[in-house]
C-alpha positions in Angstrom: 31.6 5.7 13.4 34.6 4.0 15.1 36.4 0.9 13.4 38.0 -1.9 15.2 40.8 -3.2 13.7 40.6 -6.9 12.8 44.1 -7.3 12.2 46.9 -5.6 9.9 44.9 -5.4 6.6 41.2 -5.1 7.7 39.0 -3.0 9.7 35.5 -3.2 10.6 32.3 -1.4 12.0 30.9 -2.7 15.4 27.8 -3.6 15.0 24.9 -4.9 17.8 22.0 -7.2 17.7 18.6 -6.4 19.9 20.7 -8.1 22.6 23.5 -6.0 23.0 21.2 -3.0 23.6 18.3 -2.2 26.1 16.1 1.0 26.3 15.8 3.1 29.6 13.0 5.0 30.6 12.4 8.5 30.7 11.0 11.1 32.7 7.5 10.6 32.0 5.1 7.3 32.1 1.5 6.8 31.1 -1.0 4.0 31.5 -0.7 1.4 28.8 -4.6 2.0 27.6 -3.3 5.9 26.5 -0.8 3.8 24.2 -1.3 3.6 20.7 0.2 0.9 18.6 -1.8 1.3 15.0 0.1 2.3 12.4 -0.7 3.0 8.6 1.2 2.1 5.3 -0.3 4.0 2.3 -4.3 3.6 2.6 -4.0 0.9 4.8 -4.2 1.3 8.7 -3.5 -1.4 11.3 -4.1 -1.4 15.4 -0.8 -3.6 15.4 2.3 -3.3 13.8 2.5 -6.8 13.0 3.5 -8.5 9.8 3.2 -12.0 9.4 6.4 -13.5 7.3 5.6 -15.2 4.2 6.5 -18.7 5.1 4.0 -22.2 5.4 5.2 -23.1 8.5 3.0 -19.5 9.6 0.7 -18.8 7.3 -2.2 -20.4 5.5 -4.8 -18.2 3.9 -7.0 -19.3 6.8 -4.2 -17.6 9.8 -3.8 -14.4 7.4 -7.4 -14.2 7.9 -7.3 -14.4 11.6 -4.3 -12.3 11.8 -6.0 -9.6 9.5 -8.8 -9.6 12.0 -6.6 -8.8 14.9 -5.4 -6.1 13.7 -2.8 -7.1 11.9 -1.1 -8.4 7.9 -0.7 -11.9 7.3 1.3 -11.6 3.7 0.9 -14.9 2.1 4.2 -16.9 0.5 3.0 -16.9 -3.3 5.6 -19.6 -3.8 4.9 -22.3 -1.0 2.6 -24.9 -0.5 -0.5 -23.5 -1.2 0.0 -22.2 -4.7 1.4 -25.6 -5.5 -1.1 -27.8 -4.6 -4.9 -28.2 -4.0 -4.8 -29.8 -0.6 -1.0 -28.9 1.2 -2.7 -29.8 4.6 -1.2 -33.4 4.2 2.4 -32.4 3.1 2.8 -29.6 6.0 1.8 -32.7 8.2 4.3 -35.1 6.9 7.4 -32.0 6.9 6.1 -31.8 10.5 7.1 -35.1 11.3 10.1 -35.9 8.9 13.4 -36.8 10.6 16.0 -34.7 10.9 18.7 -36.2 9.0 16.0 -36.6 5.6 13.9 -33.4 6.4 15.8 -31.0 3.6 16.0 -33.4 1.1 12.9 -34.1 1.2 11.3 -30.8 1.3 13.7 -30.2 -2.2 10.9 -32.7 -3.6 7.8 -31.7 -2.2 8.7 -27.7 -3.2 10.2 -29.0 -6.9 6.0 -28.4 -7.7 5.6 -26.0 -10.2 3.1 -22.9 -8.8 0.2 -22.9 -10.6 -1.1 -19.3 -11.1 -5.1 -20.0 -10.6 -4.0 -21.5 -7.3 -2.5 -17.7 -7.0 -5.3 -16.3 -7.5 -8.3 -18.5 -5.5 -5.7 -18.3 -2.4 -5.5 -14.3 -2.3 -9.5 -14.3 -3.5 -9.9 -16.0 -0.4 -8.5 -13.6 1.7 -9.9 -10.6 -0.2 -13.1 -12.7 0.8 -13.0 -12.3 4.5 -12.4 -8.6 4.2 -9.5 -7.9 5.8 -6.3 -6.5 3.9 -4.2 -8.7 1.3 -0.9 -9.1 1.0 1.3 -11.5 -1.3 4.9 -12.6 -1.1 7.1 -13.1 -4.4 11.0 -13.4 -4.4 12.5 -11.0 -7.3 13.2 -14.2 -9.4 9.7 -15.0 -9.4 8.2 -11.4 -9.6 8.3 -10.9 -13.5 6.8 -14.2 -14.2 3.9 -13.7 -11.1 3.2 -10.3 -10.6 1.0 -9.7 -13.2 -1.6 -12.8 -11.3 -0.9 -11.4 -8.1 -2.2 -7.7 -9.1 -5.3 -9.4 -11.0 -6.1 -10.9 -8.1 -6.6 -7.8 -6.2 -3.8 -7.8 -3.5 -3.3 -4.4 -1.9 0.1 -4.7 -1.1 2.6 -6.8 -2.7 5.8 -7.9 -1.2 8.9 -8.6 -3.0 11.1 -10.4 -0.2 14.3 -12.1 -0.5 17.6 -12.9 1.4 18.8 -10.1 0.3 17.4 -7.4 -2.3 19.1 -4.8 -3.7 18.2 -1.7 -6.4 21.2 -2.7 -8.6 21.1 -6.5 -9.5 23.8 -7.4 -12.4 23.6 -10.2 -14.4 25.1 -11.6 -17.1 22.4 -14.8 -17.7 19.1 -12.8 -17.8 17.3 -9.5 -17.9 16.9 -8.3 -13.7 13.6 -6.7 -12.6 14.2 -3.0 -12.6 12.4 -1.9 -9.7 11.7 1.4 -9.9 9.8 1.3 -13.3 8.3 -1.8 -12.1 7.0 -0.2 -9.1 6.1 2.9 -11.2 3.9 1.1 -13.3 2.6 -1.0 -10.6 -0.6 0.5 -9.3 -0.2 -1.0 -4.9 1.8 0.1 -2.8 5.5 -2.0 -2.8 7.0 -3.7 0.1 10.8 -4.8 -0.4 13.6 -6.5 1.2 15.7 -7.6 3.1 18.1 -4.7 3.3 21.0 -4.0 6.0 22.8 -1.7 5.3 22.3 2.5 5.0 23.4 2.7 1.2 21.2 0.0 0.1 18.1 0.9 2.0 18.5 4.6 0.7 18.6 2.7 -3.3 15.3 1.0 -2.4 14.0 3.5 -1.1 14.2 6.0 -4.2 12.9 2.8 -6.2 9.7 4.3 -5.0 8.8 1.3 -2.2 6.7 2.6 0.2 8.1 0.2 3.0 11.8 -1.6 3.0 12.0 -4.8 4.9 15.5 -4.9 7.2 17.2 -8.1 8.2 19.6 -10.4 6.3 20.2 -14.2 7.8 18.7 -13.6 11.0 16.1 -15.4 11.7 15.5 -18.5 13.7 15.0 -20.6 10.5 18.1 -19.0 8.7 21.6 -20.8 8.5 22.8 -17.9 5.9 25.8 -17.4 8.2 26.9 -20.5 8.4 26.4 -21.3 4.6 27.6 -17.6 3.1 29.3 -16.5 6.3 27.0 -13.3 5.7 24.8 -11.5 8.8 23.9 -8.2 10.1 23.0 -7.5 13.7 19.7 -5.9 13.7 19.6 -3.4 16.0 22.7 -1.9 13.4 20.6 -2.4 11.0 17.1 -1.0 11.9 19.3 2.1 12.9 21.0 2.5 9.5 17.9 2.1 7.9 16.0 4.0 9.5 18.8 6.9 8.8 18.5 6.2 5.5 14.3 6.9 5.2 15.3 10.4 7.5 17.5 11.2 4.9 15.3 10.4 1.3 12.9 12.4 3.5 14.9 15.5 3.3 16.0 14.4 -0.6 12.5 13.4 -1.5 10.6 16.7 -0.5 9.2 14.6 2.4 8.3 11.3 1.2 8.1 8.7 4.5 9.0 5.1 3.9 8.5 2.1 6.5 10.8 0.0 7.8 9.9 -2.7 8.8 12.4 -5.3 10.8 12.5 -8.7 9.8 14.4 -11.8 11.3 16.0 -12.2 14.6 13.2 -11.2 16.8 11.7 -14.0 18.2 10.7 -12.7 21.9 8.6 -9.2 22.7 11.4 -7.8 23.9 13.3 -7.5 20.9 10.3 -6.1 19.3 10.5 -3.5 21.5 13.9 -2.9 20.9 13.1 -2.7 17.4 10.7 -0.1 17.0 12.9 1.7 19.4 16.4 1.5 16.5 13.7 3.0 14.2 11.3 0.1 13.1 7.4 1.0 12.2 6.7 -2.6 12.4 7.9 -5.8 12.5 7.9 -8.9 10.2 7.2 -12.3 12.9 8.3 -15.5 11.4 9.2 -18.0 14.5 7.0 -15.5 16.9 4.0 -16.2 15.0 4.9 -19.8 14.6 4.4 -20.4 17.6 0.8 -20.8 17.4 -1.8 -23.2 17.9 -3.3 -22.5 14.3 0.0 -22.0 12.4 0.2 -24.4 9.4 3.6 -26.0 10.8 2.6 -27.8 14.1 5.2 -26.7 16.2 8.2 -26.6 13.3 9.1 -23.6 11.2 11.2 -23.0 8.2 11.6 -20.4 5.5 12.3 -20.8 1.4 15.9 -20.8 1.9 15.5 -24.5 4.2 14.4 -26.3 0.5 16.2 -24.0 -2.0 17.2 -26.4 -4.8 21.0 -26.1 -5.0 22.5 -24.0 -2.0 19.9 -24.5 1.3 21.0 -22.2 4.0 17.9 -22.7 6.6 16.4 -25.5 8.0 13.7 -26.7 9.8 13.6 -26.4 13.2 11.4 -26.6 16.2 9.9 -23.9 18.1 7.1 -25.8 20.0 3.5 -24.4 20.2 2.7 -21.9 23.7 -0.6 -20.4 22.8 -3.3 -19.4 20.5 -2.3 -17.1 17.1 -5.1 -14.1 20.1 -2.9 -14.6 22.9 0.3 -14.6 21.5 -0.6 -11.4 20.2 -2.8 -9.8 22.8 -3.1 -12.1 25.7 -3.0 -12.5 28.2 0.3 -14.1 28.7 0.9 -17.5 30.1 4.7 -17.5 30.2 7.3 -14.9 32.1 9.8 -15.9 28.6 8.3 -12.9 26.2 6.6 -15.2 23.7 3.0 -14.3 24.4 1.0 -11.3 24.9 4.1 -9.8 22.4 1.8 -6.6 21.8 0.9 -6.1 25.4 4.8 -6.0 26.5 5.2 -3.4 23.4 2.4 -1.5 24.7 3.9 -1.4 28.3 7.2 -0.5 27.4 6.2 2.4 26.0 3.8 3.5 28.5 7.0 3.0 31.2 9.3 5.0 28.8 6.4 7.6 28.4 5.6 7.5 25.0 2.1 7.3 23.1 2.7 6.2 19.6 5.4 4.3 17.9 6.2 7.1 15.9 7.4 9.1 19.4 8.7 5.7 20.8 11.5 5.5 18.0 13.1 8.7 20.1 13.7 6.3 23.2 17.2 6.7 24.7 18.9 3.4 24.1 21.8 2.2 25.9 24.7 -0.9 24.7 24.4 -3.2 27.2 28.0 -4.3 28.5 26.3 -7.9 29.7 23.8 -10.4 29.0 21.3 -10.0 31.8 19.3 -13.5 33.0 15.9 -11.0 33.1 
């Protein structure tokens, strides 16, 4: 791949985010009700390819429910609110309407709770309650002193998500979870990330993860490149990923891992654009917080907004356009891609001619030399 030259003693790969790119259509269409967008991680099958990300502002045990029900995995932040208190209703109420200028500091306080492990367990119990599929978030610095409550619990797929992630963690402070004999001896399926880059992704994958999230810094919430000065483009790095599960395919004997993108896609269209770079689904943080029901009224934020030492994301608001049903399936009441986000996927692929996600990933893409207004 071709390197621009930066200046006398550095050089550097070109990279593109969802909107530097655009898909065309091919020769073939089909009606959208011949479309299939279910797709299935280990046992577990899903009509949408729709992960909720593990963050209060979007999900509550009671909007994983609902999101389960759709069709979809609401994956539950095993470090927020609701492993840390009884009631958080009244604390996601008074982050809702903090000001600006006091809002991180004051969300250092309210997340300096310690999680209480049988709050762990009665929040996934309640999900596991409804019947639908249950999913936990843990960072890696939290996994070896949670994961052992999380499986007890009875989650059937645990995610181990972070900033960034990697299968080769030094330290010189304290032992790092190893990840492939954790997952080994872990008896669900593993989802991990955020990855961005080809070599990484490959690591994790032969860790034994069945899916690898992709995105670092990204998302709406995010200030990681303004604080670290680090970020990769998505649509780079949904491609190099997903060239990295083609190759463990051929190295594994055909072993298939997910990828799944996460961060940076906050309108249909770039989850479109997504699953065509090579995504199987997508993880919706400010998409999904955009709902009526979502715990954080209009305002949405991630760990990395209270983070005790080094916050790089904030709080910010994305308003509230429709219910948790109709941003996901409609029917749309915008023209701006922030409802009826499965409907527009399901329509792009009928245009491009294409009947299941797996197919749609062949889509011929094109780099977009402008910044269309539609």
């Amino acid at each position: 791949m071709s390197e621009i030259e930066i200046g006398r003693g550095k050089r550097g790969r070109r990279a593109y985010s969802f909107d530097d790119i655009a898909i065309v259509p091919s020769r073939r269409t089909r009606d959208p009700e011949d479309v299939s967008t279910g797709w299935q991680i280990d046992a577990y099958h899903f009509d949408l390819p729709v992960l909720s990300a593990p963050m209060d502002s979007v999900v509550s045990p009671a909007t994983a429910i609902a999101l389960g029900r759709l069709g979809g995995l609401g994956v539950l932040d095993l470090e927020g609110l609701w492993t840390r208190y009884d009631d958080p209703e009244p604390l996601l109420a008074e982050i809702a309407a903090l000001p600006a200028e006091g809002a991180t500091a004051r969300m250092q306080q309210i997340y300096a709770a310690p999680i209480r492990p049988e709050l762990v367990k009665a929040r996934l119990g309640q999900v596991r309650e409804a019947g639908v599929t249950v999913a936990g978030a843990l960072s890696p610095q939290r996994t070896q002193e949670f994961w052992k409550v999380v499986v007890d619990a009875g989650v059937d797929l645990f995610v181990i998500r972070g900033t960034t992630v990697s299968a080769e963690h030094v330290s010189g402070n304290a032992e790092p979870l190893n990840l492939k004999r954790f997952i080994y001896e872990l008896d669900v399926p593993v989802v991990v990330g955020g990855a961005a880059t080809y070599t990484a992704a490959l690591h994790l994958m032969r860790t034994g993860a069945a899916g690898v999230l992709v995105g670092f810094g990204g998302g709406a919430a995010h200030t990681t490149r303004k604080t670290l000065g680090i970020h990769a483009p998505m649509a780079s790095a949904v491609a190099d990923v997903a060239a990295a599960r083609r190759d463990y395919m051929d190295e594994s004997g055909g072993r298939y891992v997910h990828v799944i993108a996460d961060g940076g896609m906050g309108t249909s269209g770039d989850i479109v654009k997504a699953v065509a770079c090579g995504s199987d689904a997508v993880m919706l943080g400010a998409a999904l917080a955009r709902a009526t029901e979502a715990p954080g009224r209009g305002w949405h934020w991630g760990p990395e907004a209270h983070h005790a030492v080094l916050p790089r994301g904030e709080r910010v608001r994305v308003g509230t356009v429709a219910s948790l049903a109709e941003i996901l399936n409609g029917p749309g009441r915008s023209a701006d891609g922030t409802t009826n986000l499965i409907g527009a996927l399901r329509r792009s692929m009928a245009t491009t001619g294409y009947s299941d996600l797996k197919e749609f990933q062949r889509v011929e893409v094109v780099v977009s030399p402008y910044q269309p207004t539609a």
